[in-house]
Backbone as JSON, one array per atom type, in Angstrom:
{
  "sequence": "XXXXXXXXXXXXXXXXXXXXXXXXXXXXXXXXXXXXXXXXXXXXXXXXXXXXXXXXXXXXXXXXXXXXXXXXXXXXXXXXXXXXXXXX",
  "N": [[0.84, -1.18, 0.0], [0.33, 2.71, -1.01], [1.12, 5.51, 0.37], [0.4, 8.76, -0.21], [2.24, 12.31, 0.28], [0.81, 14.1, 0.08], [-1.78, 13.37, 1.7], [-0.37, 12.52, 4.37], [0.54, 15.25, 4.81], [-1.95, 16.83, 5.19], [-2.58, 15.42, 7.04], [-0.93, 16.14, 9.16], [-0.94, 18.79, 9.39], [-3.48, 19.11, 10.58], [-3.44, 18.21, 12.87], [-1.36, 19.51, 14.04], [1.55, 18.39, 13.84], [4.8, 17.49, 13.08], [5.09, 16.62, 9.93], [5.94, 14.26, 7.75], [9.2, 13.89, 5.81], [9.34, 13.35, 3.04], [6.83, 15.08, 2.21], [7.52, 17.11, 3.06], [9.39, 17.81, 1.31], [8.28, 17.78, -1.04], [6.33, 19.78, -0.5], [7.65, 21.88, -0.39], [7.95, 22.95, 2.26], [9.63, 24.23, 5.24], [11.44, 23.91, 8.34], [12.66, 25.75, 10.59], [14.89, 25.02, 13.03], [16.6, 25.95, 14.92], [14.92, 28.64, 16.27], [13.21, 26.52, 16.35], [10.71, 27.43, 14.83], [8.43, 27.24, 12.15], [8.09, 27.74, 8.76], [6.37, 30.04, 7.13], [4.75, 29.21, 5.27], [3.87, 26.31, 5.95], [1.7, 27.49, 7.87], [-0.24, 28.95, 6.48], [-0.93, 27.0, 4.95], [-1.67, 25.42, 6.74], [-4.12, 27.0, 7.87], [-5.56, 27.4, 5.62], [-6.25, 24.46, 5.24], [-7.52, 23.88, 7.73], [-9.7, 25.64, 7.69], [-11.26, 24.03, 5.85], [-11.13, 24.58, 2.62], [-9.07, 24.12, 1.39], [-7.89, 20.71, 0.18], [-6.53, 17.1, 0.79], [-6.43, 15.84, -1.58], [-6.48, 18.26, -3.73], [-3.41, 19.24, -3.15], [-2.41, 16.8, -3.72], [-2.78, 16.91, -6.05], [-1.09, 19.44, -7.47], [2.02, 18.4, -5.6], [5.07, 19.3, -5.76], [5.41, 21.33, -7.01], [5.75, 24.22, -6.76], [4.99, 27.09, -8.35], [2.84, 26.28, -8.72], [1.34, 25.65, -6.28], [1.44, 27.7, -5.12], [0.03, 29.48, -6.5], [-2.37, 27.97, -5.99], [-3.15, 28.48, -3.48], [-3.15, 31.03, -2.92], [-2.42, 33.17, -1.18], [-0.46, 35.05, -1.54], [2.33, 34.78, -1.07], [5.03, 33.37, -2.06], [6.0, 29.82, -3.1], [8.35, 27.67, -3.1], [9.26, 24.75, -4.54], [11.71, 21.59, -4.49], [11.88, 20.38, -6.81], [11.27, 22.83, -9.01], [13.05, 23.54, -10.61], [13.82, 21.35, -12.53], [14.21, 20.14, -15.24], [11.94, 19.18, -17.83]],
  "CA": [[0.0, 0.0, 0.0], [1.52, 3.8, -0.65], [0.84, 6.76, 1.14], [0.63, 10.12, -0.87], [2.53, 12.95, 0.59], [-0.34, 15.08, 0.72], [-2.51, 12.67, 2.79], [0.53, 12.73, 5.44], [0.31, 16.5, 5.18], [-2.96, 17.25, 5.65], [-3.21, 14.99, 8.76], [-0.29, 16.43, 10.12], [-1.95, 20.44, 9.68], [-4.8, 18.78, 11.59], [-2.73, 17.59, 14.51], [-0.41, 20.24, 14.37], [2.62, 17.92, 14.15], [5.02, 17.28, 11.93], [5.1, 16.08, 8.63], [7.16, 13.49, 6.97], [10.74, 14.36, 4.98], [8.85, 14.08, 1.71], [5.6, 15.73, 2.52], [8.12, 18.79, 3.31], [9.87, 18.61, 0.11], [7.11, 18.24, -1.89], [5.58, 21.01, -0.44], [8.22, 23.59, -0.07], [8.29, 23.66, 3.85], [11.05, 23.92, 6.04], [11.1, 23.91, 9.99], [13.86, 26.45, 11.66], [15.08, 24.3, 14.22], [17.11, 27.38, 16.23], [14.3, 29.3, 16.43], [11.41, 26.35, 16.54], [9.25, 27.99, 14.26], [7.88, 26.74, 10.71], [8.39, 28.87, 7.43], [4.86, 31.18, 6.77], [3.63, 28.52, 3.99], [3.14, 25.91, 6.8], [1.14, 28.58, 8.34], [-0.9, 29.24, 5.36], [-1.66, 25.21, 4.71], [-2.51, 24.39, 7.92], [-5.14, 27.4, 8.06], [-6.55, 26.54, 4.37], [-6.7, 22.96, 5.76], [-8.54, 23.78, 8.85], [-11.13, 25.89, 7.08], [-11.69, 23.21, 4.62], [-11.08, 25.18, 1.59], [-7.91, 23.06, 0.64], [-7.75, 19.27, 0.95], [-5.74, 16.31, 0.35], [-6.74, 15.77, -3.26], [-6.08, 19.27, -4.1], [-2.93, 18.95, -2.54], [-2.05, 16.16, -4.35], [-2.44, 17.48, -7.76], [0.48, 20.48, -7.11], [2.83, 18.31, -5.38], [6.31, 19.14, -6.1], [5.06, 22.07, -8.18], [5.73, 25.22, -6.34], [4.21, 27.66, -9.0], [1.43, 25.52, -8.7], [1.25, 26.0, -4.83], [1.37, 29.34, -4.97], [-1.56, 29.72, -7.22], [-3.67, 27.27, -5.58], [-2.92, 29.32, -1.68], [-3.38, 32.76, -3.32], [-1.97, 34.31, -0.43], [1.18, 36.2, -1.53], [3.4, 33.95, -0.28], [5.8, 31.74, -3.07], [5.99, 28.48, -2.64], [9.27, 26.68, -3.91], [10.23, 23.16, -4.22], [13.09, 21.41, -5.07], [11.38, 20.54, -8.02], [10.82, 23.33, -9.62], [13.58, 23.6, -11.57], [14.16, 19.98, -13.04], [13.92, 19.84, -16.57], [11.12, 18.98, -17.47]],
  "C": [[0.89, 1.24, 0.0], [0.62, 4.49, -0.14], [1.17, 8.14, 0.25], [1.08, 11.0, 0.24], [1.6, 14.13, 0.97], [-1.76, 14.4, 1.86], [-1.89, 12.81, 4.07], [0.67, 14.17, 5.56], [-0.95, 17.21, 6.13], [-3.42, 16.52, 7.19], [-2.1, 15.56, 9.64], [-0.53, 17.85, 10.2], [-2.61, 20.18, 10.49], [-4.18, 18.63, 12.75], [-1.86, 17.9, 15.1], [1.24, 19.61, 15.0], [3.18, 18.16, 12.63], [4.88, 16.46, 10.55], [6.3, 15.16, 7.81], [8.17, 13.6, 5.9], [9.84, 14.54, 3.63], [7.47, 14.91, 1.7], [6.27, 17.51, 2.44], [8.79, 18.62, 2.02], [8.92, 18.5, -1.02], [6.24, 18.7, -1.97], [6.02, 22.16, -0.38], [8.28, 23.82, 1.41], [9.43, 23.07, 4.38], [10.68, 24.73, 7.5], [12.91, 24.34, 10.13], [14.02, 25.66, 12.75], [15.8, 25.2, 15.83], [15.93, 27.84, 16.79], [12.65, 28.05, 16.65], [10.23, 26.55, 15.77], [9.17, 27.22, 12.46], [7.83, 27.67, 9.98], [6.64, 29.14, 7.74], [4.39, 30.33, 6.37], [3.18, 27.25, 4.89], [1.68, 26.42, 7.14], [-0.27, 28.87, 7.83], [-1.34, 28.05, 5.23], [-2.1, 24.97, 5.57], [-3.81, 25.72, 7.96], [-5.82, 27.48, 7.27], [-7.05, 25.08, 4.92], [-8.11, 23.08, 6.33], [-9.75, 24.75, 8.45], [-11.66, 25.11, 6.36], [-11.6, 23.68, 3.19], [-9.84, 24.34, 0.79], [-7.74, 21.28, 1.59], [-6.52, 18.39, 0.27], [-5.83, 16.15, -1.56], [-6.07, 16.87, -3.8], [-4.36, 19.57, -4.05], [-1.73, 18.23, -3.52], [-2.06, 16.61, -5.63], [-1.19, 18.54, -8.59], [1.43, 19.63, -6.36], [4.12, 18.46, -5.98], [6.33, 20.13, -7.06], [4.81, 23.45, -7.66], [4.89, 26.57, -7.04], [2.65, 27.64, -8.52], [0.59, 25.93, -6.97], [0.92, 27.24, -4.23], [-0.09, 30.24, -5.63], [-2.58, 29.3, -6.38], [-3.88, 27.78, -3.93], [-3.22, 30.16, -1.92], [-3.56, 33.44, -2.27], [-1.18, 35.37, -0.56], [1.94, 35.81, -1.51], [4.03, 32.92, -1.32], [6.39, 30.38, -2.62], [6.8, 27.9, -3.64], [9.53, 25.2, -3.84], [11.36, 22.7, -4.72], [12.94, 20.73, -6.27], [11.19, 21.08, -9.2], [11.77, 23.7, -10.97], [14.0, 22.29, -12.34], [13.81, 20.38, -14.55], [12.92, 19.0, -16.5], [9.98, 17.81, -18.74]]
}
């Protein structure tokens, strides 16, 4: 059985934990460990989440597709992955 990266996201917004190594790179987040705190776009996913306005599915369709991420959040906020530049 696999596990999509955005399924392991969205339950970890909900439960306000973390998220699993690829979940964060195929979403663009990164966790400051000095400081504790989670980049903004966390921030931004987990409070689309918890309104319901963005779900796993959705989610899943932009993984690894920062552009894409950025569109589909339409906060302000760019959303890179390490993806984004690959040839393509």
């Amino acid at each position: 059985m696999t596990s999509r990266t955005a399924d392991n996201l969205v339950e970890c917004l909900l439960a306000d934990t973390i998220p699993r190594r690829a979940a964060l790179v195929d979403f663009g987040l990164d966790y400051d460990i000095r400081s504790r705190t989670w980049s903004r776009r966390y921030g931004i996913l987990q409070d689309l989440v918890r309104k319901g306005t963005l779900d796993a599915d959705a989610l899943h369709q932009v993984a690894g597709d920062g552009p894409g991420l950025t569109k589909l959040t339409n906060q302000g906020v760019e959303f890179v992955t390490a993806f984004d530049d690959l040839p393509g």
